[in-house]
C-alpha positions in Angstrom: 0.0 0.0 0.0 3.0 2.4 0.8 4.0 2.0 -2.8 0.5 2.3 -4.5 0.3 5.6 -2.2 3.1 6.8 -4.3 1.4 6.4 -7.5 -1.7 7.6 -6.6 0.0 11.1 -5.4 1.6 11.1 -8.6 -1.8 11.6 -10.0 -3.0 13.5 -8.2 -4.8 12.2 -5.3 -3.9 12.4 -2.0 -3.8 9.0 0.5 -2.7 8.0 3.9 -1.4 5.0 4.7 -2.7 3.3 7.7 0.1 0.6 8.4 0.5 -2.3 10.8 3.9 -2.8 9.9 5.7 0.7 11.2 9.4 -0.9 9.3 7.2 -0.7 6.2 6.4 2.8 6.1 9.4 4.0 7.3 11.5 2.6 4.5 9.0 3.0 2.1 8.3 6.2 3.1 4.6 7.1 1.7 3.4 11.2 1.8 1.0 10.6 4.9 0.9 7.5 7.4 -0.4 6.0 10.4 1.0 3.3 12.1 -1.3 1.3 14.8 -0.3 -1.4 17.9 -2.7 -3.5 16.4 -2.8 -7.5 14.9 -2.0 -8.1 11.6 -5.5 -7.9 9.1 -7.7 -5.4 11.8 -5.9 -1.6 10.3 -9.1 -0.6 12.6 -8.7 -2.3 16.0 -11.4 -4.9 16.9 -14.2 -5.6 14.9 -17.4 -4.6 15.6 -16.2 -2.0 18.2 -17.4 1.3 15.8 -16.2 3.5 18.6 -12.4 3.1 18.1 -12.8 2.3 14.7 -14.1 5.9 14.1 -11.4 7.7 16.1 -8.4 5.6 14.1 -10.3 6.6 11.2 -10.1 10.4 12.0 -6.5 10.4 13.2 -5.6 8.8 9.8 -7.7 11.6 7.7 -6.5 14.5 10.1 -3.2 14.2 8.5 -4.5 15.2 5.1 -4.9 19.2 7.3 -1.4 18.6 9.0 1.3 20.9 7.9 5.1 20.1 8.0 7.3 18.3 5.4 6.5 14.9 4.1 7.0 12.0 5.3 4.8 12.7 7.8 4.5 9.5 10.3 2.3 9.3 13.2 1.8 6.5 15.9 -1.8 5.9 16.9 -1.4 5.9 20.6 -4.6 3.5 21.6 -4.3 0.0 22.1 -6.7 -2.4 21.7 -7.6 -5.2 24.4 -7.7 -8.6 22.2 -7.8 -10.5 25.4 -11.7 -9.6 26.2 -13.3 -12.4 25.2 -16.6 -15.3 25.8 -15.5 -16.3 29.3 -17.8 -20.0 28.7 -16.0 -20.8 25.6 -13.8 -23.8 25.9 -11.6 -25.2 23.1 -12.5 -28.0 21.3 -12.0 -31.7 21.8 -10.0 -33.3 19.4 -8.4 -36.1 18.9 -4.7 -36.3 20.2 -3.2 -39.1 19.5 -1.7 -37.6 15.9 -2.1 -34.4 14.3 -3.8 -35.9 11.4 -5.9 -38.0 14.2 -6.7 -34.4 15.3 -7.4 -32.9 12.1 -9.6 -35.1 11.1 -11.9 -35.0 14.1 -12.1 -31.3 13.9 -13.3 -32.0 9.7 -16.0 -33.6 11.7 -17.0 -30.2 12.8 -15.8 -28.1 10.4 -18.0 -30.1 7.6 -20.9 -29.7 10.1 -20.7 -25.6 10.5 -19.6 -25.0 6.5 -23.2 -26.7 6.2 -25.1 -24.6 8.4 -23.1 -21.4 7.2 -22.9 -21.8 3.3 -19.5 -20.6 3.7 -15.5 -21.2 4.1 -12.4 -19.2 3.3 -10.2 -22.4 3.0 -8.8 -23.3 -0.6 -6.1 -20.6 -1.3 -3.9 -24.1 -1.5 -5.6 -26.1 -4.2 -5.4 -28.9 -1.6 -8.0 -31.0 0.1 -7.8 -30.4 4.3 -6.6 -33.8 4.7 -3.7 -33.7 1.8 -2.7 -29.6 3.8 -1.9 -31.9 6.7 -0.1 -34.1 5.0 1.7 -31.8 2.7 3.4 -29.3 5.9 4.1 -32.6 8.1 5.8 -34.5 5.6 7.3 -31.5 3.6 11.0 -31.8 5.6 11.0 -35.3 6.0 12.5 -37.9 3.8 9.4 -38.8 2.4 7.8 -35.8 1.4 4.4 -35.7 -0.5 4.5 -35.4 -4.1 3.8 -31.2 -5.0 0.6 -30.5 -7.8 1.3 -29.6 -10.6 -0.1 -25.7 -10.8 1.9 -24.2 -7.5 5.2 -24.6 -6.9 6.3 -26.2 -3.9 7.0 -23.2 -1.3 4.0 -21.5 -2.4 2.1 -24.7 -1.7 3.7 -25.0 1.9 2.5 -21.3 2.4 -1.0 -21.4 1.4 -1.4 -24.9 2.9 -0.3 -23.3 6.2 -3.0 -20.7 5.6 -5.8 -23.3 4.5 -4.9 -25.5 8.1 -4.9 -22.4 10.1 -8.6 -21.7 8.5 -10.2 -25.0 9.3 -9.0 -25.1 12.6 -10.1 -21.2 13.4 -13.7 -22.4 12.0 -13.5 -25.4 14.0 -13.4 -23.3 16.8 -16.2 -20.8 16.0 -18.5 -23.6 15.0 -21.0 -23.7 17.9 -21.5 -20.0 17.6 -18.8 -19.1 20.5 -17.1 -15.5 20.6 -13.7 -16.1 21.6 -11.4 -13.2 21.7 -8.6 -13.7 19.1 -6.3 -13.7 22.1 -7.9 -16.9 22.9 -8.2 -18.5 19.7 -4.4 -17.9 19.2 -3.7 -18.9 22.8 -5.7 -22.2 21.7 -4.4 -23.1 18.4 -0.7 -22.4 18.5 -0.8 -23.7 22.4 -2.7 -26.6 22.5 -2.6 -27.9 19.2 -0.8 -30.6 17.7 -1.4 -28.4 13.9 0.1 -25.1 15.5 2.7 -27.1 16.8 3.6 -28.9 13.6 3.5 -25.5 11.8 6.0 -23.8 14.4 8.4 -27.0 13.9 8.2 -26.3 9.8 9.1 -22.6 10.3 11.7 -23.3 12.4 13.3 -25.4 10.0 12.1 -23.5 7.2 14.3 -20.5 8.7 17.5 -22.5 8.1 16.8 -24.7 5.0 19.0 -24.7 2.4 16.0 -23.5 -0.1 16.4 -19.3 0.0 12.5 -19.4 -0.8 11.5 -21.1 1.7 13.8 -18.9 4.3 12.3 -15.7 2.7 8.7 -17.3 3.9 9.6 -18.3 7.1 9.3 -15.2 9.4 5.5 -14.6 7.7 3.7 -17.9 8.9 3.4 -17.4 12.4 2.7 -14.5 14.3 5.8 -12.8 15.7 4.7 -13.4 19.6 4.6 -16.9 19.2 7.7 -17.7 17.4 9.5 -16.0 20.4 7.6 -18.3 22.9 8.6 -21.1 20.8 12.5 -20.3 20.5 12.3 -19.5 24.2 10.8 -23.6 25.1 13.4 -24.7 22.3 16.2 -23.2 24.1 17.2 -21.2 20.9 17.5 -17.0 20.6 
């Protein structure tokens, strides 16, 4: 977006930037932005709370009356608490024994709620649920699973990281809960065997030999969690 803002000024129009990513803007170095304390895909704090929404809104459009040489950059101040959440909901029971045991008891529910709701967002992969699994958990090992033709490989692994991350995230919000998203990462990358499997591929994705795949790494799990994981792991 930094860079579109670029062209857009070029013709004319003038734009502000509201980034989550504050090493973005600074190299990038758009006419106008704000940068917010907020999770990665909510520019606007937490859904459904208007209130904040507005005021980030009309800090990011004051700028267009602020005088003073450009770059301007602005921090929001406000914080938003992701850790309010639905105090009765509990994670789901599934299967331990394997993560593919435990993926494919939460398809049982997953199939059930993409039913009653019409709707999903997984399939960026091409792949089925069960063959994501499969494909991240076998993708290091000597044995890996044979790549689609379409995609190639380290794309695959990406989006298939996105598609598992989906099902489980609707798995959880199947019974009409309202878990914070505090809770639902506390959940998935905590107490899953599918969060833990996809922390063990980034770690070794960060030192594989493939300069792809090391370019990915730091972009599949949230930054917060990789540091809890090098800090169990004993690594820095």
């Amino acid at each position: 977006m930094s860079g579109l803002a670029h062209f857009l000024e070029d013709e004319g129009l003038s734009t502000v930037v509201v980034a989550l990513v504050r090493e973005h803007v600074v190299k990038m170095q758009p006419p106008r932005s704000l940068w917010v304390p907020f999770e990665l895909g909510r520019p606007f704090g937490i859904p459904n709370d208007i209130e904040l929404q507005q005021r980030v809104l009309k800090t990011a459009l004051s700028l267009l009356d602020e005088p003073g040489p450009e770059p301007l950059l602005r921090d929001y101040a406000e914080e938003a608490d992701y850790r309010d959440g639905d105090a009765d909901w509990v994670f789901p029971e599934l299967d331990t024994g394997s993560v593919t045991a435990e993926a494919e008891s939460a398809l049982t529910v997953w199939h059930e709620a993409r039913k009653r709701s019409g709707r999903t967002t997984f399939g960026i992969s091409g792949l089925s649920p069960e063959a994501a699994i499969d494909y991240i958990n076998r993708y290091h090992s000597s044995d890996p699973m044979p790549n689609p033709k379409g995609m190639a490989p380290v794309s695959r692994a990406r989006f298939a990281i996105d598609d598992i991350k989906v099902l489980y995230f609707e798995t959880a919000l199947a019974d009409g809960g309202h878990p914070s998203s505090y809770q639902l990462n506390e959940w998935f990358w905590n107490q899953t065997l599918a969060g833990k499997m996809i922390l063990d591929f980034q770690d070794a994705a960060r030192v594989a030999n493939d300069r792809n795949l090391r370019l990915i790494a730091g972009s599949l799990v949230p930054a917060e969690r990789t540091y809890e994981y090098l800090q169990k792991t004993g690594e820095e």
